[in-house]
C-alpha positions as CSV (number, residue, x, y, z in Angstrom):
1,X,-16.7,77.2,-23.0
2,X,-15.2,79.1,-20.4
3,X,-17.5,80.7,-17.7
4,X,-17.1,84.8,-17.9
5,X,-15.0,86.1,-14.8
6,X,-17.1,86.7,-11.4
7,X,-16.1,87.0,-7.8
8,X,-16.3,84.0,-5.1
9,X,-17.6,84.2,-1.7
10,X,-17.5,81.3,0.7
11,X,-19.4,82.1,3.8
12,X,-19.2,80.6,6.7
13,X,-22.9,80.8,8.3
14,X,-26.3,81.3,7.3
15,X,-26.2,84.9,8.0
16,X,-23.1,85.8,6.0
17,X,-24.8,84.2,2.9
18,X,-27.9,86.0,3.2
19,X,-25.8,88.9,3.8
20,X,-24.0,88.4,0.6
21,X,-27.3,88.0,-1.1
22,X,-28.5,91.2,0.1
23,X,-25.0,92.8,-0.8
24,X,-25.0,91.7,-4.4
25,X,-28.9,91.6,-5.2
26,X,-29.6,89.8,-8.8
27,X,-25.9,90.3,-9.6
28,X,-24.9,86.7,-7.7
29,X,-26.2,83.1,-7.6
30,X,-26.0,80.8,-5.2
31,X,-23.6,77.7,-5.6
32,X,-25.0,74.5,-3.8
33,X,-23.2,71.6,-5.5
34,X,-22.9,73.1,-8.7
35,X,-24.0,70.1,-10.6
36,X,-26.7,72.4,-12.4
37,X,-25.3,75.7,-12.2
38,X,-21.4,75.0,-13.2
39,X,-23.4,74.0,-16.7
40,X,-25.3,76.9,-17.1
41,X,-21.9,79.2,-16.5
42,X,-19.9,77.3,-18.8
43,X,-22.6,77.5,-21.9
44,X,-22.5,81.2,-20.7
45,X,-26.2,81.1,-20.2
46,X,-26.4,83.2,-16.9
47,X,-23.1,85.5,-16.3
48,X,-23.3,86.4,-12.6
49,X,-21.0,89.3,-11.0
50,X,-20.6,86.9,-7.7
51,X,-20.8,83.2,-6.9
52,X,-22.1,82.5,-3.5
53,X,-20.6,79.1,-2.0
54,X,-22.6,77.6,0.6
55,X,-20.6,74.1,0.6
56,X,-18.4,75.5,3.7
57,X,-21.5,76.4,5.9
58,X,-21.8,72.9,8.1
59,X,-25.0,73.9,9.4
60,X,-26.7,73.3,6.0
61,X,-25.4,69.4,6.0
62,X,-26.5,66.5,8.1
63,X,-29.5,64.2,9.0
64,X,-31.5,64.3,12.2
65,X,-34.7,63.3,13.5
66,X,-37.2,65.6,15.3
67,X,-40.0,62.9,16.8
68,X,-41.9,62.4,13.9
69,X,-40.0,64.5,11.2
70,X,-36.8,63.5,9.5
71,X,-35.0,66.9,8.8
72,X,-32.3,67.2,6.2
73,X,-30.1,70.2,5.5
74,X,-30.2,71.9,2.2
75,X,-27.0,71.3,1.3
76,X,-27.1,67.5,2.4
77,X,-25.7,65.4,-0.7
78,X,-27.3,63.1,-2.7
79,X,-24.6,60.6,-1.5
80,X,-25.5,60.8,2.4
81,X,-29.0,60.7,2.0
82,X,-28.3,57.0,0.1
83,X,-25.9,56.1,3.0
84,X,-28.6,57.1,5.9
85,X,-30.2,54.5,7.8
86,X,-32.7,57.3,8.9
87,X,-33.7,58.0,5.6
88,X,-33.9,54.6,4.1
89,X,-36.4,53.5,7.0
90,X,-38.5,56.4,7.7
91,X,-38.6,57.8,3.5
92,X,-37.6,55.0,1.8
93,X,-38.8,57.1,-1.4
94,X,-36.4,59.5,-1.5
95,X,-33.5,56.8,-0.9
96,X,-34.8,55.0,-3.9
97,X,-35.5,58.1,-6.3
98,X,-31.9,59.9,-5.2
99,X,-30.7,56.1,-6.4
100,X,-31.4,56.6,-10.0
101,X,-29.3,60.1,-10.3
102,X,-27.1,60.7,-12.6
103,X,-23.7,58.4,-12.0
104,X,-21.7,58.5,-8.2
105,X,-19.2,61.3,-8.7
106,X,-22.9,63.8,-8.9
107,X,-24.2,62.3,-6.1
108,X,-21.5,62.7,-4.1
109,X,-21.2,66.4,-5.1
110,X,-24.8,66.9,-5.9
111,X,-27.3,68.5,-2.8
112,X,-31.2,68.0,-2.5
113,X,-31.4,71.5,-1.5
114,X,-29.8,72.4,-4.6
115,X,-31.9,70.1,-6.8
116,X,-34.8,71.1,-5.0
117,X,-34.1,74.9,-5.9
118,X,-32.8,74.4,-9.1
119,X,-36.7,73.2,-9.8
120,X,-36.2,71.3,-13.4
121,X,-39.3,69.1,-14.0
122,X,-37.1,66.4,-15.3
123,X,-35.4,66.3,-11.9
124,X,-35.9,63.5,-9.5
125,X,-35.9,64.8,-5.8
126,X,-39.3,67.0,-6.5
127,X,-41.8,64.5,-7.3
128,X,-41.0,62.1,-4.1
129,X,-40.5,65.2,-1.6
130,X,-44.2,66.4,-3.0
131,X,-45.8,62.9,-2.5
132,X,-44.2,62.7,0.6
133,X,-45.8,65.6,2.4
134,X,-42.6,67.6,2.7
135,X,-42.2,71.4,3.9
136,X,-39.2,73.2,3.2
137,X,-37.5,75.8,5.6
138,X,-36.6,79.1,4.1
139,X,-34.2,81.6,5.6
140,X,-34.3,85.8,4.7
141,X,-32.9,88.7,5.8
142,X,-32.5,89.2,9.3
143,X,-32.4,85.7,9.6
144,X,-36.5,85.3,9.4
145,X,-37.5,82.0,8.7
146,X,-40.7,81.0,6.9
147,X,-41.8,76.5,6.4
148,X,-43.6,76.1,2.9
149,X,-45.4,72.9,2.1
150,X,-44.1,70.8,-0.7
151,X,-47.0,72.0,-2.4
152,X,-47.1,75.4,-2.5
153,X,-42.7,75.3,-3.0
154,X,-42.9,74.7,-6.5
155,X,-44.5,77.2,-8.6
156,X,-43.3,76.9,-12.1
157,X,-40.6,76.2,-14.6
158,X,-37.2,76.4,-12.9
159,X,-39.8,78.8,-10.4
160,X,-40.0,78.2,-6.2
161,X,-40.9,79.8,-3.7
162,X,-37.7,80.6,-2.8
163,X,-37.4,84.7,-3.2
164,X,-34.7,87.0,-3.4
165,X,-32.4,87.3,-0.9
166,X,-34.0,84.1,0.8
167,X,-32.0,80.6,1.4
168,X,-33.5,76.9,1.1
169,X,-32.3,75.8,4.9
170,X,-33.8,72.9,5.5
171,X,-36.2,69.5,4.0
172,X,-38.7,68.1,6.6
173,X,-40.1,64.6,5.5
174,X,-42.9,63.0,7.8
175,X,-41.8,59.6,8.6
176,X,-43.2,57.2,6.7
177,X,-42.3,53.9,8.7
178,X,-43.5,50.6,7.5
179,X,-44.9,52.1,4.1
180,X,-43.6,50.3,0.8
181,X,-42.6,52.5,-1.6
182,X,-40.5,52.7,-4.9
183,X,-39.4,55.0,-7.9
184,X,-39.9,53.7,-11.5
185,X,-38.2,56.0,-13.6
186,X,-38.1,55.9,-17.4
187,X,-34.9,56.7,-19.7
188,X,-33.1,56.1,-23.2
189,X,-29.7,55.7,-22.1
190,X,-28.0,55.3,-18.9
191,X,-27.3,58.9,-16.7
192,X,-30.5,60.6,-18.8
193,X,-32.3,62.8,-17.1
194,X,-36.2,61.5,-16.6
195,X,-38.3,61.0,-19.3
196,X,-41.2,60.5,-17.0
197,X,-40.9,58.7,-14.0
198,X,-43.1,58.0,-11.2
199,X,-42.6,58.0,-6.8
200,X,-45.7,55.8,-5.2
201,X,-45.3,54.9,-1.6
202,X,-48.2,52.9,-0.1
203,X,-49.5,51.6,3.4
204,X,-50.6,48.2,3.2
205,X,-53.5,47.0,6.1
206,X,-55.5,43.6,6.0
207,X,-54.5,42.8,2.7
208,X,-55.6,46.4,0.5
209,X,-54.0,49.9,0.5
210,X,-55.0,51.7,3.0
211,X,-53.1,55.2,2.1
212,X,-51.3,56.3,-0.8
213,X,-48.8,58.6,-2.4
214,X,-48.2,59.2,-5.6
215,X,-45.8,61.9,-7.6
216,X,-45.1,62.6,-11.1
217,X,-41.5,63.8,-12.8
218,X,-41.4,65.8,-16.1
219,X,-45.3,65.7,-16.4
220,X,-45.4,69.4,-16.7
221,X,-43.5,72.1,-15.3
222,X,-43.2,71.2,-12.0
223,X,-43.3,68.3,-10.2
224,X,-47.0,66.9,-9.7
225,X,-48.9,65.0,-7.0
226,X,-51.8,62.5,-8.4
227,X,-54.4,62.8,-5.5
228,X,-57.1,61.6,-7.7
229,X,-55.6,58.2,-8.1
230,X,-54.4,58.2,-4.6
231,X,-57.9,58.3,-3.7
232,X,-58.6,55.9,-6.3
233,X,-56.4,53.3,-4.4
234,X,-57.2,53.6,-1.2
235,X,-59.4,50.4,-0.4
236,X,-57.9,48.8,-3.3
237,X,-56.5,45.0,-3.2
238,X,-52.6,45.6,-4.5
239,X,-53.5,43.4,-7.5
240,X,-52.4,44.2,-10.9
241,X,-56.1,44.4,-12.3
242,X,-56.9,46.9,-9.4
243,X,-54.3,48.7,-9.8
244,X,-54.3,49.6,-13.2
245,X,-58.0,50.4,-12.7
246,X,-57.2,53.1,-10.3
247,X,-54.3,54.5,-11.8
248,X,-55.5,54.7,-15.7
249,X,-56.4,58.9,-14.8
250,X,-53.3,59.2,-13.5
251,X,-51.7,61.9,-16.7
252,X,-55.4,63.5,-16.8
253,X,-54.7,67.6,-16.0
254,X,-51.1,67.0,-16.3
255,X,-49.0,69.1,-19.3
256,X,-45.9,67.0,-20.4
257,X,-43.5,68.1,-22.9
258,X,-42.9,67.3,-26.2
259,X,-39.3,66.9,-27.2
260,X,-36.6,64.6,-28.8
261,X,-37.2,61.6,-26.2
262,X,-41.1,61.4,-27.1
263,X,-44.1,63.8,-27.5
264,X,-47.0,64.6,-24.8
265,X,-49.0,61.8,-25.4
266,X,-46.2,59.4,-25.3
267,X,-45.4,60.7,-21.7
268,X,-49.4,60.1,-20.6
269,X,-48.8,56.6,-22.1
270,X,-45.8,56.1,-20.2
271,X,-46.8,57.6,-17.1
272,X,-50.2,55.0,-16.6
273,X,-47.9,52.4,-17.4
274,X,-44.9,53.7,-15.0
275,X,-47.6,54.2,-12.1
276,X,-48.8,50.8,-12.4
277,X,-45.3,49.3,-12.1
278,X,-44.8,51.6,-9.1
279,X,-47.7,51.2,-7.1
280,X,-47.6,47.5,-7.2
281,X,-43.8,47.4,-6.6
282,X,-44.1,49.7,-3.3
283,X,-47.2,47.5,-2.1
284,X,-45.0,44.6,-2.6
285,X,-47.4,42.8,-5.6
């Protein structure tokens, strides 16, 4: 289908975009990459009066380091997060989880503020921001900013804690150097969204896992964080019998969906087996 008619804005800066926003109130949407919201116009699903561009606002885009904090701009694709040398040291998580999106032409178009925003449980940046102790930096009007931990950004379905009138700026990752990590993801066919799929990044010390991280995709309606089996892993030998020991809880609380690729208790199967894999894989097993 073709998308009904709306205006275009491109701004330039922060300020003109959050001056649009306050312009055009619930009549506009914010374009990041538009690998989720080009969709949604084309089925006709959401017929905004305005598009708001922020692919032409430069300080939205780039990597940097701040001491201890890797900080990446909202509208930082997919494809330069894979390419960053920064990333891949210091969060080796996300590297490996942005990895396993989709097919090159979306992650070269595709942003992990966007994603991020854009909130679907199936989605693959959530879960290994959460377990990675992120905070996010949001922007309002008269160019107040607010941080929000990964924890408290994601609220519901397709639901953050982004408000109206208020811009996703900015992703700050603790580094994580010298931690293992990796993303075991679960699909049908090639491309698919997550099934269920699982970010674990671990500290090894004197031969047992001295911290660990764990995150869930498409377990419920947001992205979840399984502290109960990182607890259960912490003093544990990386061995397969250990492992699965601490990680059998792991879909206990959690509210998967039931749908064409499988039913809830499918997804709790999968997700014990899928943190297994992952937690031994990131410890190096």
């Amino acid at each position: 289908m073709i998308p009904a008619s709306f205006d275009y804005v491109a701004p330039t800066t922060v300020a003109e975009a959050l001056a649009a926003l306050a312009e055009h109130g619930d009549e506009a949407k914010v374009l990041a990459g538009g690998q989720s919201l080009l969709p949604i116009l084309r089925m006709r699903l959401n017929a905004p009066s305005v598009v708001i561009d922020l692919g032409r606002i430069a300080e939205l885009q780039g990597i940097s380091e701040e001491g201890d904090v890797i900080v990446i701009g909202a509208m930082t694709p997919y494809a330069a997060v894979l390419a960053s040398e920064v990333v891949s040291t210091h969060a080796g998580l996300l590297s490996k989880a942005v990895a396993t999106v989709a097919d090159p032409q979306i992650r070269h178009r595709g942003t992990v503020g966007g994603a991020l925003v854009h909130a679907d449980p199936a989605g693959d940046v959530g879960a290994p921001v959460l377990a990675l102790g992120a905070q996010v930096v949001v922007a309002g009007a008269g160019g107040q900013t607010r941080t929000v931990a990964a924890d408290d950004f994601f609220e519901d379905l397709f639901t953050t804690a982004v408000g109206e009138g208020e811009l996703l700026t900015q992703i700050r990752i603790p580094k994580h150097t010298g931690w293992g990590s990796h993303y075991e993801k679960f699909v049908r066919v090639s491309h698919q969204w997550s099934i269920v799929a699982v970010a674990a990044a671990v500290r090894v010390e004197g031969g047992s896992i001295a911290e660990a991280r764990v995150g869930l995709t498409n377990m419920g309606a947001t992205p979840l964080r399984a502290r109960s089996v990182e607890a259960a892993l912490v003093g544990q030998a990386p061995t397969d019998e250990a492992v699965r020991a601490a990680v059998a809880q792991v879909a206990d609380g959690t509210n998967p969906p039931s749908d064409l690729n499988g039913g809830a208790d499918y997804r709790r199967h999968l997700a014990t087996v899928l943190t297994r894999r992952a937690v031994l894989a990131a410890a190096g097993a």
